[in-house]
KOLDO-938512 format. One record per residue (C-alpha): y, x, z. Coordinates in steps of 0.5 Angstrom, whole numbers, plus 500, padded with zeros to 3 digits. Layout:
BEGIN
   v   u   w
   Y   X   Z
...
***
This chain:
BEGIN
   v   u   w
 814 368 634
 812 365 627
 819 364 626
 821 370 629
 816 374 624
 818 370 618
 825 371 619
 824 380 619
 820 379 613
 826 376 610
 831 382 612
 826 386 610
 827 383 603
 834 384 604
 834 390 605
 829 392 600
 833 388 595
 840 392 597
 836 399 596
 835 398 588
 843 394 588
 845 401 592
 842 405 587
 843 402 581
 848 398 582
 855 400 577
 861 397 575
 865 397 568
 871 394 569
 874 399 575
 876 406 575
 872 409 579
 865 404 576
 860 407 582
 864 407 589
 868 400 591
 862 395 586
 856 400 591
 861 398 597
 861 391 595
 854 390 595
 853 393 602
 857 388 605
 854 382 601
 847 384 604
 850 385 612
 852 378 611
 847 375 608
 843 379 614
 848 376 620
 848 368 617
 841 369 616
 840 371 624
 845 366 625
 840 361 623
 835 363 628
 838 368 634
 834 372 637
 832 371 645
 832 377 648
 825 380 650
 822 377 643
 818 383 638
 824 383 634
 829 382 640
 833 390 639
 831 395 645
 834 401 647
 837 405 640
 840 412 643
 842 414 636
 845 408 634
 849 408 640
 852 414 639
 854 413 632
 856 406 635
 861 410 639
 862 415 634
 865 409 630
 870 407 635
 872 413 636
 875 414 629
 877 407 630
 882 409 635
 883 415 632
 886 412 625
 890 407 629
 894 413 632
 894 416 626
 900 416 620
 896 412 615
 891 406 620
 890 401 614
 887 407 610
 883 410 616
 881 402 617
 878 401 611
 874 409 610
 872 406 618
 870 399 614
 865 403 610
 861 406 615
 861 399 619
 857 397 613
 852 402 614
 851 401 621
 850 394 622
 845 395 616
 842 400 620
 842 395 626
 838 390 624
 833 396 620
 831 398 626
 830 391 629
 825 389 623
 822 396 621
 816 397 626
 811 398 623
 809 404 619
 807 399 613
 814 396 613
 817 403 612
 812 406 608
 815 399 603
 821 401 604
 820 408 602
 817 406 597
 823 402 595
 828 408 595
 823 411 590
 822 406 586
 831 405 585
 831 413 585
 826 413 579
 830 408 575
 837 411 576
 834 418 574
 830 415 568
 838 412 566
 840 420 567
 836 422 562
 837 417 557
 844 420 558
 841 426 557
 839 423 550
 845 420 548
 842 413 550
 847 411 554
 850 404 553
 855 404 559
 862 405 557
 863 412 561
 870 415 561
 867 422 562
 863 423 557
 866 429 555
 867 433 561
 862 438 565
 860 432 571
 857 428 565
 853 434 563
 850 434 569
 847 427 568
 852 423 574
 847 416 572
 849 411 578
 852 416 582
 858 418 578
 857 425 579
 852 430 579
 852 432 587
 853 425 589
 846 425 585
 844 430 588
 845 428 596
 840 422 593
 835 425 589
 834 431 595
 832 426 600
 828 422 596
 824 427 595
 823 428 602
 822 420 603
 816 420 597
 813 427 599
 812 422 606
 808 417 602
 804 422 598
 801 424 603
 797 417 605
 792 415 601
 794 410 598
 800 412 596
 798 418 592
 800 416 586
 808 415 587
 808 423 585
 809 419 579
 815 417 580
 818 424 584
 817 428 578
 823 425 574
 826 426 580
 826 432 581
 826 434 574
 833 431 574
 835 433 581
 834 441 578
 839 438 571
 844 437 576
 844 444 578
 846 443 585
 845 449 589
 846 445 596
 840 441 595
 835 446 594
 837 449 601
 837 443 604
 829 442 602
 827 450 605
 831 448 612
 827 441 612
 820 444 609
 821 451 614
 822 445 621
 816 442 618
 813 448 618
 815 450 625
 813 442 627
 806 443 626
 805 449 628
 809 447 635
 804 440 636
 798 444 634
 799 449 638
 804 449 643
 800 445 649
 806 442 652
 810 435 653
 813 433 647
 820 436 649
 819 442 650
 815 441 644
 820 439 640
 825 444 643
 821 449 640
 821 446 633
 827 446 633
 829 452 636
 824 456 632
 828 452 625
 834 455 628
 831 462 629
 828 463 622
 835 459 618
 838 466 621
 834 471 619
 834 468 612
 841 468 613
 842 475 615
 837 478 610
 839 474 604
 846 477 606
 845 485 604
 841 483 598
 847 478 596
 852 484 596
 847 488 592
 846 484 587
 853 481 587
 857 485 590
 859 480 595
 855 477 602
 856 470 599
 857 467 593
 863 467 590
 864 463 584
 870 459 583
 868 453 585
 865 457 593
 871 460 593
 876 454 593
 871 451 598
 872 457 602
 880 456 602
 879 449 604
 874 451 610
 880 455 612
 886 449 611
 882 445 615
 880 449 621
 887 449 621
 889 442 621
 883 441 627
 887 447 631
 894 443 629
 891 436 632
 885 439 636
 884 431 639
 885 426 635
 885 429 628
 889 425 622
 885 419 622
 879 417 617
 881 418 610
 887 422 610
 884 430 610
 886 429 603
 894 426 604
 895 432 610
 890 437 607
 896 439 603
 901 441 608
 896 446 609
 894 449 603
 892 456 602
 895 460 596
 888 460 591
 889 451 593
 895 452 590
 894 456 584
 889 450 583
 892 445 584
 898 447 578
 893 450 573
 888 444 573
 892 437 577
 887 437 582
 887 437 589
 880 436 594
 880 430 597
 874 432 601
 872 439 604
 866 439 601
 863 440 609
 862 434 613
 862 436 620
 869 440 619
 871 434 615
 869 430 622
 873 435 626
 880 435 621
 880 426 621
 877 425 628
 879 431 633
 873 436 637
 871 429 640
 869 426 633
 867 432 632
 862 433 639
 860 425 637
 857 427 629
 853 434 632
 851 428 637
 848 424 633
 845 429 629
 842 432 633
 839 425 637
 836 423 630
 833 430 630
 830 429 637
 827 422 637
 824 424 630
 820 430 633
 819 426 639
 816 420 634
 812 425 631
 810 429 637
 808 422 640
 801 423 639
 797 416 638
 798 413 630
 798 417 625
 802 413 620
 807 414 626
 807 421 626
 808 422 619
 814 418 618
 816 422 625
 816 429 621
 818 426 615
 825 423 618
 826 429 622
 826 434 615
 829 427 612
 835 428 617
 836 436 618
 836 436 610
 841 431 610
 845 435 615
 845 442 612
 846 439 605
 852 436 608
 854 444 611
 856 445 604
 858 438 601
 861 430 604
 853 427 603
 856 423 609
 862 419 605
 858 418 599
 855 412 597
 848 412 597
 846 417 600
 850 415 606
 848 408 605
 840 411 606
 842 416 612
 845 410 616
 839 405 614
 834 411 616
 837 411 623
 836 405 624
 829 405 621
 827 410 626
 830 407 632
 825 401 630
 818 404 629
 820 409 636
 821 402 639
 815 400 642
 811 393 640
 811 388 646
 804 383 646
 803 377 650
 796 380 652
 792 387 651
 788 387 644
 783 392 642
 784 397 639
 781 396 632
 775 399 628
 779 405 624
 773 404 618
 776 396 618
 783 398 618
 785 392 621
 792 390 622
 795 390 629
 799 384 629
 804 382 634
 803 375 638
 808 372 641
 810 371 648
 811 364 652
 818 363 652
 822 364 658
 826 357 659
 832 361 663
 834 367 656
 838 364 652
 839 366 644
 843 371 642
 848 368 639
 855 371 641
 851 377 638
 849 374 631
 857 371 631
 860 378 633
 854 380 627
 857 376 623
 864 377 623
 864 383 622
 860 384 616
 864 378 613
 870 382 615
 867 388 611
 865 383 606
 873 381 605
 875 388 604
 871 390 599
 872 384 595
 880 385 596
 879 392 594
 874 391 587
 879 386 585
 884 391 587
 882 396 583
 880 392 577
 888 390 576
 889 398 577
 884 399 571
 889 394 567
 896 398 569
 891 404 567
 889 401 561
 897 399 559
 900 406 560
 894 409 556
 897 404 551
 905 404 551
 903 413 552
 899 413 545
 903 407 541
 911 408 543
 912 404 537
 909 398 537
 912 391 537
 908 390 542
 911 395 548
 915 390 551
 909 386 553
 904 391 555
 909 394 560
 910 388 563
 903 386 564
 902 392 566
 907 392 571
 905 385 574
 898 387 574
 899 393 579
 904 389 583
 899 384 584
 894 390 586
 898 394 590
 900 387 594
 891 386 595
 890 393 597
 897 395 600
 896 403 603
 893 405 596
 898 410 593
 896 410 588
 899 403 584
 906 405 587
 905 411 583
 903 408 577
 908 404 577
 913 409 576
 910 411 571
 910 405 567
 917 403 570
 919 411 567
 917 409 560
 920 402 559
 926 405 561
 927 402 568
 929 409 573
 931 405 578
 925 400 579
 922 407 578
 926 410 583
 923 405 588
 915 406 586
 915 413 587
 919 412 594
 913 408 596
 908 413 593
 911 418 597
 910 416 603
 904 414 603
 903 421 600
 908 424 603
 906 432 602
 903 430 595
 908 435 590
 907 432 585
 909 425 587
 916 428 590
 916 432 583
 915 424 580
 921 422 585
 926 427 583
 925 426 575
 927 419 577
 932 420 581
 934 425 575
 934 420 569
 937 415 573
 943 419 573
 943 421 567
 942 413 564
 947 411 570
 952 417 566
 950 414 559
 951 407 560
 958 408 564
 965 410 558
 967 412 565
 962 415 569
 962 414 577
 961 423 577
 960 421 584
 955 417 585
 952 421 580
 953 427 584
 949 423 589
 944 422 585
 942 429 583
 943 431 591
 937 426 592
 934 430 586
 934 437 587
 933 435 595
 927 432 592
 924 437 588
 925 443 593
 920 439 598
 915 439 592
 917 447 591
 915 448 599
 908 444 598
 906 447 591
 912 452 588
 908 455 583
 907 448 579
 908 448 572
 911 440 574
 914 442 579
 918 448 576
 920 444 570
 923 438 574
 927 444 579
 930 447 572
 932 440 569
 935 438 575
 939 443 576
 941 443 569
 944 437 569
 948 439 576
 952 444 570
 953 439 566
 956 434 571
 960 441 574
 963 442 566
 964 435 566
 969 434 572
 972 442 569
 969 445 575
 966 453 574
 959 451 571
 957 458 570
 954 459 577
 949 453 575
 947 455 569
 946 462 571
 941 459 576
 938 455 571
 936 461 567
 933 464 574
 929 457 575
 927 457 567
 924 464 567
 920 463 574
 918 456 570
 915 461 564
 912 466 569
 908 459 571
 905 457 566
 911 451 564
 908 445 561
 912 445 555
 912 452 553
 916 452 547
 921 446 549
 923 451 555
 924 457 551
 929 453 547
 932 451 554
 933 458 556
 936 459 550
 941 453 551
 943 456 558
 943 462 555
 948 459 550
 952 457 556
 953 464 559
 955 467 552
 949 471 552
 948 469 544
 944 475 543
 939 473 549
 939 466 546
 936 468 539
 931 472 543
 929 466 547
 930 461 541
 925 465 537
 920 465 542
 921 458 542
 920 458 534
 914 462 534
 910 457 538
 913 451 535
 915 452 528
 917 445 525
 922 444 531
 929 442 528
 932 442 534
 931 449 536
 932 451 529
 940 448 529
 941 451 536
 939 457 533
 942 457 527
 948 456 531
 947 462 536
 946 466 530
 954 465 526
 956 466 534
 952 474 534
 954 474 528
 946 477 527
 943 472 522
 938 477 520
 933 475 525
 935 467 524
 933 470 516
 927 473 518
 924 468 522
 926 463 516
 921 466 511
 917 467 515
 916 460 517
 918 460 509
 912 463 507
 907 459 512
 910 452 509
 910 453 502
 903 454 502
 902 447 505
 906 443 501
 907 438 500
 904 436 506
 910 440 509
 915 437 505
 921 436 510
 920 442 514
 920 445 506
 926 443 506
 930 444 512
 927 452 511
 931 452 504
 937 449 507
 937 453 513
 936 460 509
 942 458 504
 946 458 510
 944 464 513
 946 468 507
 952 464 505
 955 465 513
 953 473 511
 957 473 504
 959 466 501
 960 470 494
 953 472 495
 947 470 490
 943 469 495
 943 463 497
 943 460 490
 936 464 488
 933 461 496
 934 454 493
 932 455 486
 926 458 488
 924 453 493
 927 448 487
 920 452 484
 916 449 490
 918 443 491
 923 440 485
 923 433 487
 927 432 493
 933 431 492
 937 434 497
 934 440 495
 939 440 489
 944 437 492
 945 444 496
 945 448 490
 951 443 487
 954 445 494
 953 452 492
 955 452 485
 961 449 487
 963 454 493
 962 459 487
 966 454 482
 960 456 477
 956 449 475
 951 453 470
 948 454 478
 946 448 478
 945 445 470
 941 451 468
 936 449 474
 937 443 471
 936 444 465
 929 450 467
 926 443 470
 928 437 465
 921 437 462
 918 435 470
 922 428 470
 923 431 477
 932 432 476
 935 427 480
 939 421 477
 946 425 480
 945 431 477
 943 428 469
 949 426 469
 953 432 471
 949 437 467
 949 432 461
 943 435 456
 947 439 450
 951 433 445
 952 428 451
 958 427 455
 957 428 463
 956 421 467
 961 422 472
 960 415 474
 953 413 475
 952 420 478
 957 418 484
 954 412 485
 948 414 486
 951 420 490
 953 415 495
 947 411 495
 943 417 497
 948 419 502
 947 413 506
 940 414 506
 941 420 509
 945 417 515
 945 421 521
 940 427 518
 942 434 515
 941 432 508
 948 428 509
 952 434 509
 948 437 503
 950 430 499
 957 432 501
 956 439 499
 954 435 492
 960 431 492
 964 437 492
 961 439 485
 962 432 482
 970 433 484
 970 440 481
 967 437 475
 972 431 474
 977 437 474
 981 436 468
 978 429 466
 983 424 464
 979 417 466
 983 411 467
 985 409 474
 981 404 476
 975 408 474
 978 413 477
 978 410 483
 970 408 483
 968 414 483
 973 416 489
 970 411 493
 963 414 492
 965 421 493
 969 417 500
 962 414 501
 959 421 501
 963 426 505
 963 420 510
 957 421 512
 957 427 511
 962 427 517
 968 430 513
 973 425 514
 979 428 511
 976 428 505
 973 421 505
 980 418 508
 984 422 501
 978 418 497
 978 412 500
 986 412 500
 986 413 492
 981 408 492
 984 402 495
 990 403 491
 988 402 485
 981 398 486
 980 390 486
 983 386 491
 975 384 492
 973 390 493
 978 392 498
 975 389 504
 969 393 506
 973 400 503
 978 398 508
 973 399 514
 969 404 511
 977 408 511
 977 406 518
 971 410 520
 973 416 517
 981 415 520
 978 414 527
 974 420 526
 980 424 524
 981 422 532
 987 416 529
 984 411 533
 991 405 533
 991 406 526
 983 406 524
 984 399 528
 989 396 524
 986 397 517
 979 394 520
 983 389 523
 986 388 515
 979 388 513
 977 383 516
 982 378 515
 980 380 507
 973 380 507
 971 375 514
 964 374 512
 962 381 511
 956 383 515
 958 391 515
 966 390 515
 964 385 522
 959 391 525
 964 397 524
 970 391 527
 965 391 532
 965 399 533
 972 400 533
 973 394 539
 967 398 543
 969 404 542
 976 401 544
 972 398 551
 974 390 548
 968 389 550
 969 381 550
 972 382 542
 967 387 540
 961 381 542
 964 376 538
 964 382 532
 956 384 533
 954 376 534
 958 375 526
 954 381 523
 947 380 526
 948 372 524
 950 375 517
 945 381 516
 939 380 514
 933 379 518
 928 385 519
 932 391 516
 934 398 520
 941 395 520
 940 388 524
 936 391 528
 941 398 529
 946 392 531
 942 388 536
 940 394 539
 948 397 540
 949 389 542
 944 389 548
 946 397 550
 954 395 551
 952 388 555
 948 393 560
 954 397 560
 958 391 561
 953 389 567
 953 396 571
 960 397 571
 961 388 574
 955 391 579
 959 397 581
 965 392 582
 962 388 587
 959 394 591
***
């Protein structure tokens, strides 16, 4: 018996020891920093209770040997039941490992009703949950203060104001906090344990700071049992399961006509019989979907853990509209019975009121038992315990949280052990009460025929080492899942560093490695997706989100993911291909819209949703305009799909108005078009995009007035911010000058535009480059000089403009002027300043009218200006320029003026003989980096993709290191050897 006894003081100590771990325990380096590390000590502490009783097993008929635990029994069939349930269901390993957790908690609860007999051992365990609870809600309130130390990532939304501590939720803290109480408001009552009122004050200070409305209903349901228990046992002479009947039907009794009278003065004072705030209301449309799902699968249910994947498919319209405006859905329903019900069918439903109610009854009959009074009181405090536990989780999942389930389940056992009764190997007195002796239990003789139990203790032990594995496997998992977080939150707030190309790769092996340890988890396919879409790789995302999908098959969004993927894949698969495979990606697009239509059918009032359907059809009007279909039917659609986009709340607002404004081009609706573009701009001033495609809009309608209007307007906004707003300043002036040039080219009106923003912002050079381009369309330089001349005192004239609007007595330097004409027009490369340079290159040849210059000077400036109407796209000239250049130009120079000549011929569509003066080129200038790289283009453009590699290899090898040029090339290189590789794949298909 010694052995034995020592053996139970030490379990004791474990669990002791598991209540301030189950409590306190966090973890910083998971998402989720309560749930897995909470789990993973509770599986730590069953296996140290099952080696331990290994060690020494138990002989049945011993004290300490089990006796007969009707409620541990129904919970132990309870667990069986959702074990079958989850092996017939869609998901099984998620059923297993929901199921995995509660096999913790039971086997705790077995060997705390072996060790937990006497009323001083639960009185210390009582005291240990107080003692835990008091620390956490101590570090509540250092939250409160802004003393917290934890690394919380929610430190700035509503649940951290509602003081989480180490539940990471404030109902989570609730469910604890309100069961604490009860087990504390027990100790108080003892003598000796009057002073652990210390301790419940902060308790019950922070159970009121999280504002939980269940918590204080559940303390009257239990406070009114109480009150109908003694007044039962005191009162009532009957056996004690009538007593017990009574006290439990008269709780029942008194809970309805709370209710019923509590509903008239609801209406009253809310207008409502129950609440009806946002929170209720949503649980209220819950309660619904899931009555909807028992009735769908009455017997076994979806299997545990999987209400959250299923419940969508029975979603209400108030789920859905939730769902799209805060990306959220319920993955409980916030009611622990019906959850029951939906996961495991009416049978798991009839075993969880079951074993409900049999922890009920044993505890009133513990406390109607007569005999000890210590027993009797911890009798009426686990009967309040569990009937607050069980109204509590009417309205919330106190059940599958894990402390307050952990505590449930330990108070089952505890209450199975102190109703066992104790066997002594001979009578003992009863003792003096005024001495307080301690009955203490003697061991029996042993019997030589009972063997020890050790199957059990194996069975004991294989199991918590299989809970223990699991856990462990699933914490290491989530850790890899924080790093893949960790990643993507890095390449989504810095697409730029160099160091992109490593985080995606580490966080893509991160997540594979996570999503190999806990394989049923959705959740690291999907962020592999979106990795996989942010480096660019649409098929590999293509393959994630497919495995997200089905383990989440109803999920709107995770069909939504799959459909951009596919979408984009086709769209890479268009670009990368000279010769698009129209019907692969056709295919793809198919698969695409199939997808977005099954997200439409689960949430079509997403804003996602909504903007993934309208992109997918958009692209199929651009493959049908591209294979010379009628594309009218699909872009007609696509401003259908764009407005019911808008009517939903579209994620980008501006960038869809800009969008319907587009489709509305399509149509040759023009008018339509400006309306939408303006909406667009008047949520998102600085977008050049929108501003072009308005522009283009306006010349189209001929109404350039509204394009006017919107630009002062944005004008006058800009100009006050300047010089922080200094491109889109600019960009405003060059758009109004061209507005009210396409009204009246002879107009003033665009030279005043431009002087007055030369008045606001004279430095820019571009600036002055569209008022040559003006005064050279009005054959008129004082425009330009006379500006030049108001200004010279600022030191703000650019360089090209002193030189064509010389000071009075100085000849103008047409020269240095061109030269730096083309210098800046090759700065602006690919920009709209480049046309404005072109427009200034049309002042300078104005002003070289009449000049006589010697040819080879000539010639240099030719070139420049050649230079500067390339860039500009204008190629008949530059090809007229470059022309004269190079016949009377150096023989060393002619080299790079051939290729330069080159790409202007090919922009005239004269691709043979763009060839053959690259070609010439080369021959003359062999180690030049430019003329090599424009050799390269010309063979890309031609598809001699062999040639065009040796090209790229001799201009990278000869620019130098770090610039925009090399790095430009590299890049074209890299992209034309992936084109190479797709279409050498496609072959082999």
């Amino acid at each position: 018996m010694k052995k034995q006894a020592q053996l139970a003081f030490v379990h004791r100590l474990i669990i002791y020891v598991w209540v301030f771990a189950l409590v306190l325990a966090l973890f910083p380096l998971n998402a989720n920093p309560v749930k897995h590390i909470k789990e993973l000590v509770s599986s730590i502490a069953v296996l140290l209770l099952a080696v331990t009783m290994l060690a020494q097993p138990v002989r049945p008929g011993e004290p300490y040997d089990w006796r007969r635990m009707p409620a541990l029994f129904l919970a132990g069939a309870w667990l069986l039941w959702g074990l079958l349930c989850a092996l017939f269901s869609e998901f099984k390993m998620a059923g297993v490992d929901e199921l995995r957790v509660y096999i913790t908690w039971f086997l705790i609860a077995l060997f705390a009703a072996r060790v937990f007999r006497e009323p001083r051992h639960v009185n210390s365990l009582f005291l240990a949950v107080c003692g835990a609870v008091f620390l956490s809600s101590v570090y509540g309130f250092m939250q409160y203060m802004g003393l917290d130390i934890f690394p919380w990532s929610t430190r700035n939304i509503e649940e951290y104001r509602g003081l989480p501590s180490t539940y990471a939720n404030p109902n989570f803290a609730g469910h604890t906090l309100m069961l604490t109480l009860v087990v504390g408001g027990s100790l108080v009552m003892t003598r000796s344990f009057r002073w652990v009122v210390v301790l419940l004050v902060p308790v019950a200070a922070h159970l009121y700071l999280t504002h939980m409305r269940g918590a204080p209903l559940a303390l009257a349901a239990g406070c009114v049992l109480l009150f109908c228990a003694i007044v039962v046992s005191r009162y009532l002479r009957v056996n004690k399961e009538l007593k017990t009947a009574a006290a439990l039907g008269a709780t029942a009794v008194i809970g309805i006509i709370a209710i019923l009278a509590l509903l008239p003065v609801s209406k009253i004072l809310t207008g409502f019989y129950v609440p009806t705030d946002g929170s209720l209301i949503l649980r209220y449309n819950g309660y619904y979907g899931a009555a909807k799902m028992v009735a769908d699968d009455p017997v076994l249910g979806v299997g545990p853990g999987n209400y959250g994947r299923e419940a969508i498919a029975h979603w209400t319209l108030y789920e859905k509209r939730w769902f799209a405006d805060q990306q959220k859905r319920n993955m409980r329903t916030h009611c622990d019975l019906l959850e029951t019900a939906t996961e495991s069918g009416v049978p798991g439903l009839a075993l969880h009121v079951a074993l409900l109610m049999a922890l009920l009854v044993r505890s009133l009959s513990l406390a109607f038992a007569g005999g000890d009074p210590d027993r009797r009181r911890i009798g009426y405090a686990l009967a309040v315990f569990f009937l607050a536990f069980t109204v509590d989780g009417l309205f919330g999942f106190n059940l599958r949280v894990p402390v307050s389930g952990g505590l449930f389940f330990l108070m089952a056992g505890v209450l199975e052990g102190i109703s066992a009764p104790v066997i002594f190997s001979e009578p003992v007195a009863q003792p003096d009460k005024k001495k307080k002796k301690r009955i203490t239990p003697v061991e029996p003789p042993p019997d030589p025929e009972t063997q020890p139990r050790v199957l059990s203790s194996l069975m004991l032990c294989g199991a918590a080492l299989f809970c223990l594995v699991v856990s462990a496997v699933v914490l290491v998992g989530e850790m890899y899942y924080q790093r893949g977080t960790a990643a993507r939150l890095f390449i989504e707030e810095n697409p730029s560093s160099p160091h992109l190309g490593q985080a995606l790769k580490q966080g893509e092996e991160n997540l594979l490695i996570g999503r190999r340890l806990v394989s049923w988890d959705e959740r690291y396919s999907d962020l592999l997706g979106h990795i996989a879409m942010l480096g660019g790789k649409t098929e590999e995302a293509v393959g994630y989100y497919t495995r997200a999908l089905a383990s989440d098959p109803h999920h709107p969004h995770k069909a939504a993911n799959l459909a951009r993927a596919y979408l984009s894949h086709a769209l890479r698969f268009a670009r990368d291909n000279t010769s698009p495979d129209y019907v692969q990606v056709g295919h793809l697009l198919d698969e695409a819209r199939r997808l977005a239509e099954q997200a439409e059918v689960y949430c079509g009032i997403s804003p996602y949703v909504q903007d993934v359907r309208w992109r997918v059809t958009r692209a199929e009007a651009v493959l049908a305009e591209e294979q010379q279909q009628d594309a009218i039917p699909y872009w007609q659609k696509v401003s259908q799909q764009i407005q019911e986009a808008l009517a939903c709340g579209a994620t980008d607002i501006a960038g869809t108005y800009r969008a319907l404004g587009s489709a509305y081009v399509k149509l040759n609706q023009p008018g339509r078009a400006m309306e939408a573009f303006s909406r667009a701009l008047e949520l998102k001033t600085e977008d050049e995009m929108t501003w072009s495609m308005m522009e283009t809009a306006a010349h189209e309608s001929g109404n350039t007035g509204t394009l006017l209007n919107l630009s002062y307007k944005n004008y006058a906004l800009l100009a006050e911010k300047l010089p922080e707003t200094e491109n889109a300043f600019i960009a405003t002036v060059r758009r109004l000058a061209h507005g009210w040039k396409g009204l009246n080219r002879a107009s003033s009106a665009a030279a005043r535009v431009v002087s007055h923003g030369l008045g606001k912002a004279p430095g820019p050079p571009e600036t002055w480059a569209l008022l040559a381009e003006i005064a050279a369309d009005r054959k008129d330089p004082a425009i330009l000089c006379g500006e030049a001349r108001r200004h010279a005192s600022s030191g703000k004239v650019p360089v090209f403009v002193k030189g064509l609007c010389p000071e009075q007595g100085e000849s103008p330097q047409i020269g240095e002027s061109s030269r730096e004409l083309a210098r800046l027009a090759m700065q602006s490369q690919g920009q709209p300043a480049a046309k404005d340079f072109g427009g200034a290159a049309d002042f300078l040849t104005m002003r070289m009218a009449g000049m006589t210059l010697p040819p080879s000077h000539e010639a240099g400036i030719r070139a420049n200006l050649a230079t500067a109407y390339l860039e500009a796209e204008r190629y008949a000239e530059a090809d007229r320029d470059f022309a004269f250049a190079i016949d009377n130009l150096p023989q060393k120079d002619r080299g790079r003026l051939l290729s330069a000549r080159a790409r202007a011929v090919e922009g005239l569509g004269r691709s043979e003989e763009a060839m053959s003066l690259v070609s010439e080129a080369v021959r003359l200038a062999p180690n030049d980096p430019i003329v090599q790289l424009t050799y390269a283009r010309l063979l890309r453009g031609g598809e001699r993709f062999d040639e065009a590699v040796f090209a790229y290899t001799a201009a990278i090898n000869s620019l130098p290191d770090k610039t925009p040029l090399k790095a430009q090339a590299q890049r074209e290189l890299e992209s034309m050897r992936a084109r190479q590789n797709l279409s050498a794949t496609k072959l082999e298909l």
